[in-house]
KOLSE-982537 format. One record per residue (C-alpha): residue in one letter; x, y, z. Coordinates in steps of 0.5 Angstrom, whole numbers, plus 2048, in hexadecimal, padded with zeros to 3 digits. Layout:
AXYZ/...
END
This chain:
X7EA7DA7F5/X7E67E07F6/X7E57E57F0/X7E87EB7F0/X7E17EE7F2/X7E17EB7F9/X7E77EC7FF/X7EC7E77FE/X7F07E4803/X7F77E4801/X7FD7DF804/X7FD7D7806/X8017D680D/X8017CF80E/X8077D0815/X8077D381C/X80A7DA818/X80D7DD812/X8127E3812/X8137E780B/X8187ED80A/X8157F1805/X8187F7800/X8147FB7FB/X8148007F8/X80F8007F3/X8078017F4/X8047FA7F7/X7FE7F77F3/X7FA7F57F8/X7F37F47FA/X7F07F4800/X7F17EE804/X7F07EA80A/X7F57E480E/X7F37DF811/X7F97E0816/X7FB7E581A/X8007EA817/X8057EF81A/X8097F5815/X80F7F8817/X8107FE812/X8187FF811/X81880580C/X814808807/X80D80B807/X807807807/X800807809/X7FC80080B/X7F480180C/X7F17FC811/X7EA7FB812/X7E8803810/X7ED806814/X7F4809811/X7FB809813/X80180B810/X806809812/X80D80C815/X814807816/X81580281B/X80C80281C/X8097FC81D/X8037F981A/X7FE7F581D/X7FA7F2818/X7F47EC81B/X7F27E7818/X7EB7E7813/X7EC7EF812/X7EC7F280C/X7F27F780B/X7F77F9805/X7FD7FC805/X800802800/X807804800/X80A80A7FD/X80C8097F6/X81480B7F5/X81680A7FC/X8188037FE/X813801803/X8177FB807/X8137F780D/X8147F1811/X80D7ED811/X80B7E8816/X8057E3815/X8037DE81B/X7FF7DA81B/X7F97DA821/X7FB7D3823/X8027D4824/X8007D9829/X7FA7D682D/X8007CF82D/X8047D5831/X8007D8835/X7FE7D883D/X7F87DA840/X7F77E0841/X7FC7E283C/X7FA7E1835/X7FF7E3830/X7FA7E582B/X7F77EA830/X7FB7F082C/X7F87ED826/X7F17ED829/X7F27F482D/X7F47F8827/X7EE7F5823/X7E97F8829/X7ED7FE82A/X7EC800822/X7F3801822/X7F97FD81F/X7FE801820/X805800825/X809806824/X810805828/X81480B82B/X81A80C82C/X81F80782D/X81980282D/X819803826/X8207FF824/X81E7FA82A/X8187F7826/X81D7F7820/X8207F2823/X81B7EE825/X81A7ED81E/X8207EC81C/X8217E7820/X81B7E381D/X81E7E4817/X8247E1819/X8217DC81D/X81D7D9817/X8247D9813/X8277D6818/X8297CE817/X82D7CC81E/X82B7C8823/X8247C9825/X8227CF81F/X81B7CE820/X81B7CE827/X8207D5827/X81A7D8821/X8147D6826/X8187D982B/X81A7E0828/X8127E0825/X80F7DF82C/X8147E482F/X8117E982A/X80B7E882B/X80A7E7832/X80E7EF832/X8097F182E/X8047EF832/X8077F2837/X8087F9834/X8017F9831/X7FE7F9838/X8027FE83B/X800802836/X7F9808838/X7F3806835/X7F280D832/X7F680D82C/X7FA812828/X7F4815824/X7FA81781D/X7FC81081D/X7F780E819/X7F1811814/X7E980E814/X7E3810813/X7DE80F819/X7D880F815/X7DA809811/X7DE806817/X7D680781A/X7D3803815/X7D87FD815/X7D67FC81D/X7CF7FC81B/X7D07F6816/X7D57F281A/X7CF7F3821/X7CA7F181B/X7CE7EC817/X7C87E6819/X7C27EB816/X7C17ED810/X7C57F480E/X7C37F7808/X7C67FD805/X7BF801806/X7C07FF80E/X7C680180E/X7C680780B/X7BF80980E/X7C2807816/X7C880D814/X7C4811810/X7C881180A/X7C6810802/X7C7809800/X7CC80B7FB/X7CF8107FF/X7D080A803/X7D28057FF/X7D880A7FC/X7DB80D802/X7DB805805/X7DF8027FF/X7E3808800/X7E5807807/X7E5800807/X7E77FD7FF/X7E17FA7FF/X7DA7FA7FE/X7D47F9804/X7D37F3801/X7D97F0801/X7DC7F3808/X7D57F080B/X7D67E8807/X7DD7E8809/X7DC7EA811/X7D67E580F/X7DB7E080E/X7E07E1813/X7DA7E0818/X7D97DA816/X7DF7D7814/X7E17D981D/X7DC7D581F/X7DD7CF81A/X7E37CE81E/X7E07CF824/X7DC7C9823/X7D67CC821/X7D17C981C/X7D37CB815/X7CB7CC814/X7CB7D081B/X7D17D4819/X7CE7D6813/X7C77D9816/X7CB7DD81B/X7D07E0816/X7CA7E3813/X7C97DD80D/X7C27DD80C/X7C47D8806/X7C77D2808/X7C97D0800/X7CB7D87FF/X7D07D7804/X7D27D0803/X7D47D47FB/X7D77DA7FF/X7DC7D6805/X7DE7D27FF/X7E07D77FA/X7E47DB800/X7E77D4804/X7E87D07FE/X7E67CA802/X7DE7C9805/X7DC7CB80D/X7DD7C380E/X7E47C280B/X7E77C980D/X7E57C7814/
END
């Protein structure tokens, strides 16, 4: 397990998908975390703000959030108010299994993440359409007549395959109010994900946007709930981890990733996978 000074991942899905319908109306004690899976978020009452990669969004009722994989995110909701949500997690192979070339079924996930902007907000009579949708998952997944698990992987596919098509139709130039971020940080952890494989220091980063260091290093673990450190060995991480499951190498995963200490990642990819690159594979 990672200690609390690293970004931990939180949730094991060991199936296609898992559907939870949440209610609380307390503050969540969570940290910043990341999923090895896809995620999706209907928000159905109260106030809550999720913070995804450095950006901010809060939330209004029937939003849905796309979270992808390996990023790193929190939610807070308003204490006092019941903060109720349908979560949706997925499994990236379930969608590869299902999908048809020229119509990847994670490509909402994956155009959220490069657009910067995880947000769906429905209109109008689309708002109680995508409640449905949810909820047909919900009693899909409780259902136990003839062919259930058919019937559940039916209701998710016809979820996503919609999703999809809504998050392609809509204009690349988003709604500027729906989220908040700083574009100066946002500017930074695009450098280090553009310089992951050499060597980035604090006095590099700080003196490419000529900042402090510890302006820089305050203003990053504000933004992001971690420090530059970690936020560089997670992404370190995740890199490596991809290309492992692409076949390559472990020692040429390591390298590219950054890891200029092969016994140094070893220790790291342990601490955060729970297994060694050869046996996570």
């Amino acid at each position: 397990m990672l200690d609390r000074s690293e970004i931990g991942k939180r949730g094991y899905l060991n199936e296609p998908y898992r559907l939870f319908h949440l209610r609380d109306n307390r503050a969540l004690a969570l940290d910043y975390h990341y999923h090895e899976f896809d995620k999706l978020v209907l928000l159905l009452g109260g106030r809550a703000t999720y913070h995804i990669e450095g950006r901010s969004y809060p939330l209004q009722p029937m939003d849905i959030l796309l979270v992808s994989r390996n990023l790193i995110h929190l939610p807070e909701a308003e204490p006092g108010l019941d903060y109720e949500r349908m979560v949706l997690w997925i499994d990236r192979d379930f969608m590869s299994r299902h999908s048809v070339p020229g119509a990847e079924l994670s490509d909402c996930f994956t155009l959220t993440a490069r657009r910067g902007v995880h947000l769906h907000r429905p209109r109008g009579e689309e708002r109680s359409r995508w409640r449905a949708r949810f909820e047909e998952v919900e009693a899909a997944a409780g259902d136990r007549g003839f062919a259930a698990p058919l019937l559940a992987d039916t209701c998710v596919l016809r979820l996503l395959i919609e999703l999809n098509r809504a998050v392609l139709a809509a204009p690349e130039e988003s709604d500027p109010t729906a989220y908040r971020f700083d574009p100066k940080m946002e500017e930074v952890t695009r450098y280090i994900l553009a310089h992951l494989a050499e060597e980035l220091t604090i006095d590099r980063l700080a003196g490419a946007f000529f900042l402090s260091r510890y302006y820089l290093m305050h203003r990053f673990k504000e933004v992001y709930g971690c420090s530059v450190h970690q936020y560089i060995r997670q992404k370190r991480l995740q890199r490596a981890a991809e290309a492992i499951r692409r076949d390559v190498p472990v020692l040429k995963a390591a390298e590219d990733a950054g890891f200029g200490d092969y016994s140094v990642f070893l220790r790291a990819f342990r601490a955060a996978y729970g297994k060694s690159p050869r046996e996570w594979k």
